[in-house]
C-alpha positions in Angstrom: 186.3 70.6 50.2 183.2 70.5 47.6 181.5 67.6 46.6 179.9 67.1 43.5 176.8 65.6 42.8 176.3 62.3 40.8 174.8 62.3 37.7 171.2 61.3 38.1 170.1 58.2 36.1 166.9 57.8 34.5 164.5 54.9 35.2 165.2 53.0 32.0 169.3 53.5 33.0 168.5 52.7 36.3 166.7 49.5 35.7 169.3 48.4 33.6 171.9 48.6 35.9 170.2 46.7 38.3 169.3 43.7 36.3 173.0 43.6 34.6 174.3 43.6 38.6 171.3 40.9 39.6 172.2 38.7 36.8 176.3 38.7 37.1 175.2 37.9 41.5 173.1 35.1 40.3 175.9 33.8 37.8 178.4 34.1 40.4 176.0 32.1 42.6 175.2 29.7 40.4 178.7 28.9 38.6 179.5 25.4 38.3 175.8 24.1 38.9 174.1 22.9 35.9 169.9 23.7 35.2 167.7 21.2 34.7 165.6 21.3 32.1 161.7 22.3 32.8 159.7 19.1 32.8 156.4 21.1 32.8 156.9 21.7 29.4 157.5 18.3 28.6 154.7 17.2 30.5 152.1 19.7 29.2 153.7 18.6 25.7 152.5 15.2 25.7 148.5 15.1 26.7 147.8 13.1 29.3 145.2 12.5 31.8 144.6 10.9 35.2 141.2 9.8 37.4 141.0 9.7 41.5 139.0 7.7 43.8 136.8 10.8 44.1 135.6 10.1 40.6 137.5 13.2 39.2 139.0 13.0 35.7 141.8 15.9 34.9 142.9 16.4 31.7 146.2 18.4 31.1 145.9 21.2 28.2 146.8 19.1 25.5 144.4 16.5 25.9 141.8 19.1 26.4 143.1 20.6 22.6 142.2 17.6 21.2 138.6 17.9 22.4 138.9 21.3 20.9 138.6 23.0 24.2 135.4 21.7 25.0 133.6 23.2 27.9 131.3 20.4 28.7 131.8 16.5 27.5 129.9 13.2 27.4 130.8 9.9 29.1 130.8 6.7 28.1 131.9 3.3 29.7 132.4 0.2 27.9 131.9 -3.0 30.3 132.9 -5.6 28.4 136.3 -3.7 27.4 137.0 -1.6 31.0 136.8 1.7 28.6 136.0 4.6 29.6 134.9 7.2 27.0 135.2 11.2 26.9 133.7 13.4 23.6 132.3 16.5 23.0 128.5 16.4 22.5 126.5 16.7 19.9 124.1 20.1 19.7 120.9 18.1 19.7 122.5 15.8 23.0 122.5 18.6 25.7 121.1 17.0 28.7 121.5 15.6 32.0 123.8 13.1 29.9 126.3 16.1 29.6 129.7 16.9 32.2 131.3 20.6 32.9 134.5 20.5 32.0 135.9 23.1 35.0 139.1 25.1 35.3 142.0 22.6 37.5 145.3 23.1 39.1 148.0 25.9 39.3 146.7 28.3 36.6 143.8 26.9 35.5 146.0 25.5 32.8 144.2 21.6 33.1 140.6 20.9 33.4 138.1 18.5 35.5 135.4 16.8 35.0 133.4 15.2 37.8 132.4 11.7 37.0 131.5 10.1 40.5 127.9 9.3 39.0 129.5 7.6 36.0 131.5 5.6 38.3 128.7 4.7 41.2 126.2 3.4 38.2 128.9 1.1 36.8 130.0 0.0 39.9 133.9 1.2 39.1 135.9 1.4 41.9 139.3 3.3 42.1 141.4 2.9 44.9 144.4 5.1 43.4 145.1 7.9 41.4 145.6 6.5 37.8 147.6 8.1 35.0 146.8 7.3 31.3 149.9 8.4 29.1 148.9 6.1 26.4 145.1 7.4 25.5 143.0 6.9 22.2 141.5 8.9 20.2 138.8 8.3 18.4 136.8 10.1 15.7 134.5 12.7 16.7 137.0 13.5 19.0 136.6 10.9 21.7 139.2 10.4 24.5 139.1 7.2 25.9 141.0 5.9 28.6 141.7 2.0 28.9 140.7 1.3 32.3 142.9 -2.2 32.6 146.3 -0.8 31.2 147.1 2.9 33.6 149.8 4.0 35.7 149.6 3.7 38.9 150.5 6.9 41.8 151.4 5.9 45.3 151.5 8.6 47.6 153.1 8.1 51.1 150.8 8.9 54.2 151.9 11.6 56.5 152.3 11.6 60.0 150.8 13.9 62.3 154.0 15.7 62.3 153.7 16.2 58.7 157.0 13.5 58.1 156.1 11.2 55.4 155.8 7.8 56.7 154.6 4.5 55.5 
């Protein structure tokens, strides 16, 4: 009784064969179940931005476009209106009145900008993470986030057993 060899298969045939026999097990997996859509394309879609009671101000990628990818920024904070104000300086404005704008989150996709001294010499106090969906923009470009209308995010504590509790 002889046996004969099987053809050898090059890498490119190979490969091919294994995806075509990963992707009919993965449909035969999945059959019946539906997708959901991905919501971080949505989300990085519309710019938004959000500030935490460590004075931290992140700004998804599409609210950083519309500073035109600025690497450091200016604040500004209107009392009387609870406004809080975030442009691109001007050449001859470089100072100690200037922010780093610093790479945030999974892929460095967002940015941050550290404004605890803005907050502590306004006397602002955030006791929450706020969202802004809704933000202006203003000529120059200036972002500017409306202090009295955000979204609020709750988080639930965790117990020591890492359950989440109340």
């Amino acid at each position: 009784m002889s046996f004969q060899k099987a053809p050898l298969l090059s890498k490119e045939e190979s490969l091919l064969l294994v995806t075509r026999h990963l992707s009919l097990v993965t449909d035969l997996m999945f059959a019946g179940y539906e997708r959901p859509q991905a919501s971080l394309q949505k989300r990085e879609a519309a710019p938004y931005m959000s500030i935490n009671k460590r004075g931290e101000i992140v700004l998804n990628s599409a609210a950083w476009k519309l500073l035109d990818c600025a690497n450091y920024v200016q604040l500004f904070y209107d009392a009387e209106t609870k406004r809080i104000g975030i442009a691109w300086p001007k050449q001859s404005d470089f100072s100690l009145k200037t922010f780093t704008l610093r790479r945030w989150g999974r892929g460095g996709r967002s940015r941050v900008v550290r404004a605890r001294r803005l907050l502590s010499r306004f006397g602002i106090t955030i006791t929450k993470t706020l969202m802004f969906y809704e933000m202006k923009v203003e000529e120059g470009p200036m972002l500017v986030l409306d202090l009295r209308s955000p979204t609020c995010v709750m988080k639930l504590a965790r117990t020591d057993d890492g359950t989440p509790g109340i």
